[in-house]
C-alpha positions as CSV (number, residue, x, y, z in Angstrom):
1,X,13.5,-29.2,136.9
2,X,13.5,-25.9,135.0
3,X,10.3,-24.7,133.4
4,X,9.9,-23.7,129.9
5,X,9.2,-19.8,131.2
6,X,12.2,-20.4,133.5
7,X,14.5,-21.0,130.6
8,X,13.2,-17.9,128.8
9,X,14.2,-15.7,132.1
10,X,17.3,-17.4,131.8
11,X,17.7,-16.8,128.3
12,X,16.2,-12.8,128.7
13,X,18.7,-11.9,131.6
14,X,21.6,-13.5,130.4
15,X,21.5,-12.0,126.9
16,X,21.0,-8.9,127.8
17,X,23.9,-8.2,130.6
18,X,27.7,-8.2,129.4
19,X,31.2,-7.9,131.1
20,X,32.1,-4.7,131.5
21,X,35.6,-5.2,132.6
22,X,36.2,-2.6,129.6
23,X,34.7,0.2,129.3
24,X,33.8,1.9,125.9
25,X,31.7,5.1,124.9
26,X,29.3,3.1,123.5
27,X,29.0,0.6,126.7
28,X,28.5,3.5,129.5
29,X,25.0,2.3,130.0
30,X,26.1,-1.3,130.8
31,X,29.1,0.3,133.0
32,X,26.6,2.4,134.8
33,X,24.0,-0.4,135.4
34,X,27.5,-2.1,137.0
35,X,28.0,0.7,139.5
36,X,24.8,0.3,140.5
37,X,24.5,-3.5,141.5
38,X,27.8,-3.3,142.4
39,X,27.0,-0.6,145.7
40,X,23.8,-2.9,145.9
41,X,25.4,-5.6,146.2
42,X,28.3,-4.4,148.5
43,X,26.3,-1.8,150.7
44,X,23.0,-3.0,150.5
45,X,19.4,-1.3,150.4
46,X,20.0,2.5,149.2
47,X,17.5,5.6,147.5
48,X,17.7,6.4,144.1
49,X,19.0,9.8,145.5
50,X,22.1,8.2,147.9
51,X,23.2,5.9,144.6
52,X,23.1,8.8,142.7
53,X,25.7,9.9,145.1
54,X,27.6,7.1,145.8
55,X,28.2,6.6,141.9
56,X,28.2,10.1,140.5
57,X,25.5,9.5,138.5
58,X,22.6,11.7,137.2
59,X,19.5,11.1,139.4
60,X,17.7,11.0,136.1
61,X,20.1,8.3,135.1
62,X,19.8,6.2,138.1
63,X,16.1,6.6,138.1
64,X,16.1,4.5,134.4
65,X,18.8,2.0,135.7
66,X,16.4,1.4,138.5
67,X,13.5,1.7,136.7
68,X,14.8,-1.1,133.9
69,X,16.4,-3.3,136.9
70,X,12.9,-3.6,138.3
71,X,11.5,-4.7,135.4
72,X,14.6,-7.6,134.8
73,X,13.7,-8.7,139.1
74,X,17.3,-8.0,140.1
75,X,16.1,-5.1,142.3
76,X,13.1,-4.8,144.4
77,X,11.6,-1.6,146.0
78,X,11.9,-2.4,149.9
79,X,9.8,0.8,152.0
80,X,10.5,4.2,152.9
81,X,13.8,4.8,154.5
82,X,14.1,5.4,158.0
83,X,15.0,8.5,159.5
84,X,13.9,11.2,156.7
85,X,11.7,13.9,158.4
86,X,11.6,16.1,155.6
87,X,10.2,16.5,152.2
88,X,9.4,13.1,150.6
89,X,10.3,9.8,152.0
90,X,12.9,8.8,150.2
91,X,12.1,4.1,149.3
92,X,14.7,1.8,149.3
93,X,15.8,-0.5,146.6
94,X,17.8,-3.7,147.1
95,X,19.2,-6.5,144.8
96,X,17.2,-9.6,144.8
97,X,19.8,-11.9,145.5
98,X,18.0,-14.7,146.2
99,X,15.8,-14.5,142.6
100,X,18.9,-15.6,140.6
101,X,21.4,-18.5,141.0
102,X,24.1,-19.7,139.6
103,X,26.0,-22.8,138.6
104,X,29.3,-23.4,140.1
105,X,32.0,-26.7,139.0
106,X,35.3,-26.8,140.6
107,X,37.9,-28.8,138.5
108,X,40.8,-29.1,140.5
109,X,40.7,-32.4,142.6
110,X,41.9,-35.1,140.1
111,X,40.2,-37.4,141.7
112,X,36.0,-35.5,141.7
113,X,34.8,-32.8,140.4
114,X,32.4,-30.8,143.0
115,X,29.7,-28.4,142.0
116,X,27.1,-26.4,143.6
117,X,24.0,-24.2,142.5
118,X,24.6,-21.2,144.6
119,X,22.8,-17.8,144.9
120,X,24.4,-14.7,144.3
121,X,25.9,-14.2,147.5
122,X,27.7,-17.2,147.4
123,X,25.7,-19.6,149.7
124,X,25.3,-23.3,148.3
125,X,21.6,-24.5,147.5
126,X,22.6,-27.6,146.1
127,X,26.1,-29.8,146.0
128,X,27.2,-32.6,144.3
129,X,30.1,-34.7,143.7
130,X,31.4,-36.7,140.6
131,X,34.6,-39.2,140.4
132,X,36.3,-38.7,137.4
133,X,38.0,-42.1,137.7
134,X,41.5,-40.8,135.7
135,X,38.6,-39.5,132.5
136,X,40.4,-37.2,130.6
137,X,40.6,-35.1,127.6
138,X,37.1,-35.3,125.0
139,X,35.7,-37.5,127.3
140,X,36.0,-35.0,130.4
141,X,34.2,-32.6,128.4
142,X,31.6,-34.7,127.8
143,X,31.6,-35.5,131.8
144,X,31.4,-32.2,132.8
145,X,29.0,-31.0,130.2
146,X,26.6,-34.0,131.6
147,X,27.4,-32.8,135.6
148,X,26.3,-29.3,134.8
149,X,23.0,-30.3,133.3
150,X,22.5,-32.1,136.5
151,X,22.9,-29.4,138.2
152,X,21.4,-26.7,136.3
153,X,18.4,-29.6,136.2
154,X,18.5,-29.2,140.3
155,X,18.1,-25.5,140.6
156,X,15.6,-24.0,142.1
157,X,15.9,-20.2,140.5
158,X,16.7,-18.8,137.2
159,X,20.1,-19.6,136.2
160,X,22.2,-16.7,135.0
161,X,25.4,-18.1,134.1
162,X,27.9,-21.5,134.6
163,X,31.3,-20.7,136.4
164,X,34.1,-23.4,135.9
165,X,37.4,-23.2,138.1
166,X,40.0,-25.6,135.9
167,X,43.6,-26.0,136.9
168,X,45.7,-24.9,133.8
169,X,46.6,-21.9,131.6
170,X,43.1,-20.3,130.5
171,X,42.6,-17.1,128.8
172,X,40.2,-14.2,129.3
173,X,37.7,-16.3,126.8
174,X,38.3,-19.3,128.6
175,X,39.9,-21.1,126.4
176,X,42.4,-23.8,127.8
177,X,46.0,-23.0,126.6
178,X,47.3,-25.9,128.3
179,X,46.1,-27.9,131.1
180,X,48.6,-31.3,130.7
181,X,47.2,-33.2,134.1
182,X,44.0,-32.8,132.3
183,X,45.1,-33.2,128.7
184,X,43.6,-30.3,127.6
185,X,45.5,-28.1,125.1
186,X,44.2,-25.2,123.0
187,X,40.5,-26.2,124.4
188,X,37.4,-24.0,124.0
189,X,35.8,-25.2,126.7
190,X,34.5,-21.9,127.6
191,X,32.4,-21.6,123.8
192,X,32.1,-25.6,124.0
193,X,29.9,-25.2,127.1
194,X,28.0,-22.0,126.3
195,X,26.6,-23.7,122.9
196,X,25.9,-27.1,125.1
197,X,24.0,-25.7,128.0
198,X,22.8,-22.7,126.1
199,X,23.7,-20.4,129.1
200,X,26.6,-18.1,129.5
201,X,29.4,-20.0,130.8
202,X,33.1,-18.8,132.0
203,X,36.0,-20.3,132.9
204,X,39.0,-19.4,134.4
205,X,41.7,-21.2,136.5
206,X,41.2,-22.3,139.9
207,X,43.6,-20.4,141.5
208,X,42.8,-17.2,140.1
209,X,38.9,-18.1,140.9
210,X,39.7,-18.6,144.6
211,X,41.6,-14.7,144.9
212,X,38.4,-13.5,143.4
213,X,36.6,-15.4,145.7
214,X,38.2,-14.5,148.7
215,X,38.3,-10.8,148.1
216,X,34.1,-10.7,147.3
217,X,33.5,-13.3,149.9
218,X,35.6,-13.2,152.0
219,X,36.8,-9.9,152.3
220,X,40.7,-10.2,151.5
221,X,42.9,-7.4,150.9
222,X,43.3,-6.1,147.9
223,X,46.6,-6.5,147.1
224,X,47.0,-10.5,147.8
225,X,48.0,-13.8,146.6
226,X,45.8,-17.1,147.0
227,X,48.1,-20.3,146.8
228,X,45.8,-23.3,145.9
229,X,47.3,-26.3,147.3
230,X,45.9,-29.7,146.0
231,X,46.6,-32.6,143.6
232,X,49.0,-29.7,142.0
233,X,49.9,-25.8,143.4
234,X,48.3,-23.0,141.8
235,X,48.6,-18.6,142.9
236,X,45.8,-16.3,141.7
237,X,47.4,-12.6,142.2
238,X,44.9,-9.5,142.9
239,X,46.6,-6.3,143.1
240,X,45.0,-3.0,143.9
241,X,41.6,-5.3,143.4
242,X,42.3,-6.3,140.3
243,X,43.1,-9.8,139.3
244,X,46.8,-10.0,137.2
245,X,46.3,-11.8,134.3
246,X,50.0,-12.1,133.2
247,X,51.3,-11.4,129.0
248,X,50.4,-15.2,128.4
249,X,47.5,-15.3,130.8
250,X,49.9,-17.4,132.8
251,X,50.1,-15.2,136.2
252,X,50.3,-17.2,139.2
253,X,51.9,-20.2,137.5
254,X,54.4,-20.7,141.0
255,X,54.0,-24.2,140.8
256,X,56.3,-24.9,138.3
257,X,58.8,-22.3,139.6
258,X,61.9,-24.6,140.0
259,X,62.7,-24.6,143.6
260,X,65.2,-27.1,143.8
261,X,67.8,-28.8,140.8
262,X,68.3,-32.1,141.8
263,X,64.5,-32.2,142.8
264,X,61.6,-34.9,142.1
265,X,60.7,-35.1,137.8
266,X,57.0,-33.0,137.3
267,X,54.2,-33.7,135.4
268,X,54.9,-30.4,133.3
269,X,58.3,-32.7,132.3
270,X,61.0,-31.1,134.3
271,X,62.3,-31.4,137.9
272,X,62.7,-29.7,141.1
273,X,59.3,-28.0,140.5
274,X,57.7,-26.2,144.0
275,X,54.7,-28.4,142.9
276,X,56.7,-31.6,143.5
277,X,57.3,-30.4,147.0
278,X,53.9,-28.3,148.1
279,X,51.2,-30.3,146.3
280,X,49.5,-32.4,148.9
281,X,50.9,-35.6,147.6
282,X,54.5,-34.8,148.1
283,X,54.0,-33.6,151.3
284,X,51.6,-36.8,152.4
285,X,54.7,-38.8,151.4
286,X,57.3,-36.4,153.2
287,X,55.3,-37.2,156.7
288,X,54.5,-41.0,156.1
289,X,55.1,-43.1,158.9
290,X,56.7,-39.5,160.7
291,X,55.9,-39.2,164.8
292,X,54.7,-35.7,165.4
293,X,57.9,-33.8,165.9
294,X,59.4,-35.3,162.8
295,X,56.6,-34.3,160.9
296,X,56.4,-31.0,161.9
297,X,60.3,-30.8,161.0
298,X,59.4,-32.2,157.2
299,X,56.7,-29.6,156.7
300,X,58.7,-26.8,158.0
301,X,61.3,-27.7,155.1
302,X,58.5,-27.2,153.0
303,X,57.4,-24.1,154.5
304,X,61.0,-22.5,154.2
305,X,61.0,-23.4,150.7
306,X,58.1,-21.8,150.0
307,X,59.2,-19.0,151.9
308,X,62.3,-18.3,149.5
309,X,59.9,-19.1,146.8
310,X,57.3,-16.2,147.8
311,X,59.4,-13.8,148.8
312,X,60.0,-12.4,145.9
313,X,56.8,-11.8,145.3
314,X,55.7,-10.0,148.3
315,X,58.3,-7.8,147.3
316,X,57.8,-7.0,144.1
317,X,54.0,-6.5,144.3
318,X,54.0,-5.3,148.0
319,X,51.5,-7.9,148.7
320,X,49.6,-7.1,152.2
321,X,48.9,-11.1,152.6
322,X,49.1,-14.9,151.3
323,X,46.4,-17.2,151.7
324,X,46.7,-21.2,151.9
325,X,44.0,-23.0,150.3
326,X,44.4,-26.6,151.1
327,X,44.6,-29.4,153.8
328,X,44.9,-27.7,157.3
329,X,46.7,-30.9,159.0
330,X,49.9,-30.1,156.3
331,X,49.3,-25.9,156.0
332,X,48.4,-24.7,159.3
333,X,51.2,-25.4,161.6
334,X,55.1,-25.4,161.1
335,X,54.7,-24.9,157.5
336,X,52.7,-21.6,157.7
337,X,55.0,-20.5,160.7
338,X,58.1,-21.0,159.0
339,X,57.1,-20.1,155.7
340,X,56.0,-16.6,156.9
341,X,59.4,-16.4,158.9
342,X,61.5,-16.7,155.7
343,X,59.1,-14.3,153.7
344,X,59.4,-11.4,156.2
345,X,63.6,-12.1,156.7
346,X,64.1,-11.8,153.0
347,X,61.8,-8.8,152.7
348,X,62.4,-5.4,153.3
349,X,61.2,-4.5,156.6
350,X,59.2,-2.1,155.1
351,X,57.4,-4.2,152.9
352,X,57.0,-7.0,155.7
353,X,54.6,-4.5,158.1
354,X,52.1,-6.1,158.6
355,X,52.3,-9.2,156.0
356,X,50.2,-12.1,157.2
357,X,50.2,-15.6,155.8
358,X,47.1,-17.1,156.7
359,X,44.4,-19.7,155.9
360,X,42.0,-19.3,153.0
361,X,38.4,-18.2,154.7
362,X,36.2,-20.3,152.3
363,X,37.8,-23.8,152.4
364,X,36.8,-26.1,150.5
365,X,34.7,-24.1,148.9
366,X,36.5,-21.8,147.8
367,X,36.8,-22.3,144.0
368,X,33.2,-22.9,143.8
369,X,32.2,-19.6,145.1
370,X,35.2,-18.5,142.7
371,X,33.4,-19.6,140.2
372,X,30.6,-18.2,141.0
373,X,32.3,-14.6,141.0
374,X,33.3,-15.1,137.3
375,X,29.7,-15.1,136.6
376,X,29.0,-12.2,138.8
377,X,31.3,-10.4,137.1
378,X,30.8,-11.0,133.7
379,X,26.6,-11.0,133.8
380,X,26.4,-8.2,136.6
381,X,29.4,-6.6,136.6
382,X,30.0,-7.7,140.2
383,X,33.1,-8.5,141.8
């Protein structure tokens, strides 16, 4: 249960650290504090004198950053550093990833919504599990708001921040444009949560969260495309490690690409949509009562659609890989095989060197530690 003193830390570190995804005059401290937890984070123990380097900073500038990051507990001082024979040993400093946590929900199973109190790193302290039981709208609000007390009630740290991966179209504020399985239009849920839980909170879509998890975590190219493969099908795009956002903030939206015209109706009220032939449902009922080989013919259909669906893609953004999130037993087999077939024979060749189409290293997990990136990112400056 958090303490009275532990809300105040909570309070203290959260107010005073802001995204810094845009860079102005007046915000070079909080870019330059960035760069320094950033190569911290990523690179691990360094001296004031090697960050100086590694981020072109003043040695008198990274002595204050360091000096104020002490204070806050992200940093800690951690010895001498090996190795130095001359002049002045040169200490150590390293983030104190395991003094903070944060709050992860991931929204994209119809059916439950899973969270986790994780530590900065991405490693689960604590998981739970909530049916929704077909709750909607208002009253899903009111569920989640009640699941993330529970879990911000089970940490065992500070809490710096709430990440929540939601299926939908949701905006750099995350506020849901439209979410229609969810019934979510024009929602706030972003500022709705914040004021609730009086923490930082951020929400984005679950697809997008998983690319950003996959390239912090689980060290993805940077130019790549995450297809999230569940109740419905969802692509988060990162190219040249940046996450695409899209006009509309609407990038990744493949799932209701039309892939075929005389296809199955969709819940976004037309037909033919890829998401009424990838979304694990369709393909559950595409293998019913299938023996093996049959099967395997059904999902390679599926995988060739895709195929011709992504290709595209790859060649437009010169993507260097596609990950699957989703059910191995329907992805990881004739599917994957013939999906990356038809991608690299409707590529040019010199786009298809090297092109893998693989599994998503995080599993299940991977929206959660998502999640928990969009609050790296946006308290630290981490990503």
């Amino acid at each position: 249960m958090s303490t009275p003193t532990t809300r105040t830390a909570q309070r203290g570190l959260g107010a005073g650290l802001r995204a810094t995804s845009k860079v102005l005059p007046e915000h070079a401290r909080a870019h330059n504090r960035s760069l320094v937890l950033q190569h911290l984070f990523h690179e691990g123990p360094t001296s004031r004198a090697d960050l100086a380097r590694a981020t072109s900073l003043t040695r008198v500038t990274i002595s204050d950053l360091v000096n104020v990051l002490l204070a806050e507990g992200l940093v800690e001082e951690l010895g001498v550093q090996p190795g130095k024979r001359v002049g002045k040993p040169a200490i150590l400093v390293g983030m104190r990833t395991d003094a903070y946590q944060i709050v992860a929900v991931d929204l994209s199973d119809d059916a439950v919504m899973r969270g986790a109190v994780m530590t900065l790193t991405g490693e689960a302290v604590v998981r739970r599990a909530l049916p929704v039981d077909g709750t909607v709208g208002d009253d899903l609000v009111d569920l989640l708001t009640r699941f993330a007390r529970s879990l911000l009630a089970s940490a065992t740290r500070p809490v710096i921040g709430v990440g929540v991966g939601s299926p939908g179209v949701i905006d750099a504020h995350g506020q849901v444009v439209e979410a229609p399985n969810r019934q979510w239009e024009d929602l706030p849920l972003a500022a709705i949560l914040t004021e609730r839980l009086a923490l930082p909170v951020h929400v984005a879509n679950d697809a997008n969260s998983a690319a950003l998890a996959e390239y912090t975590y689980g060290a993805a190219a940077g130019n790549m495309l995450v297809l999230t493969i569940g109740q419905g099908v969802g692509a988060g795009v990162m190219v040249d490690g940046s996450r695409v956002h899209g006009a509309g903030d609407a990038a990744g939206e493949l799932g209701h690409v039309t892939v075929r015209d005389d296809g199955e109706p969709c819940a976004c009220g037309r037909r033919g949509c890829l998401e009424t032939v990838l979304s694990v449902p369709a393909m559950r009922r595409a293998v019913e009562g299938l023996d093996a080989a049959a099967a395997d013919e059904a999902l390679g259909a599926v995988g060739r659609t895709l195929g011709v669906t992504l290709a595209p893609v790859v060649g437009a953004l010169n993507l260097a890989e596609v990950l699957l999130s989703g059910p191995p037993e329907l992805l990881d087999g004739a599917l994957r095989t013939e999906a990356l077939r038809v991608m690299t024979e409707r590529t040019m060749p010199i786009t298809a060197v090297g092109l893998r189409l693989r599994m998503a290293t995080l599993d299940e997990d991977v929206v959660l530690a998502g999640a928990a990136v969009l609050v790296l990112a946006a308290q630290l400056g981490i990503s």
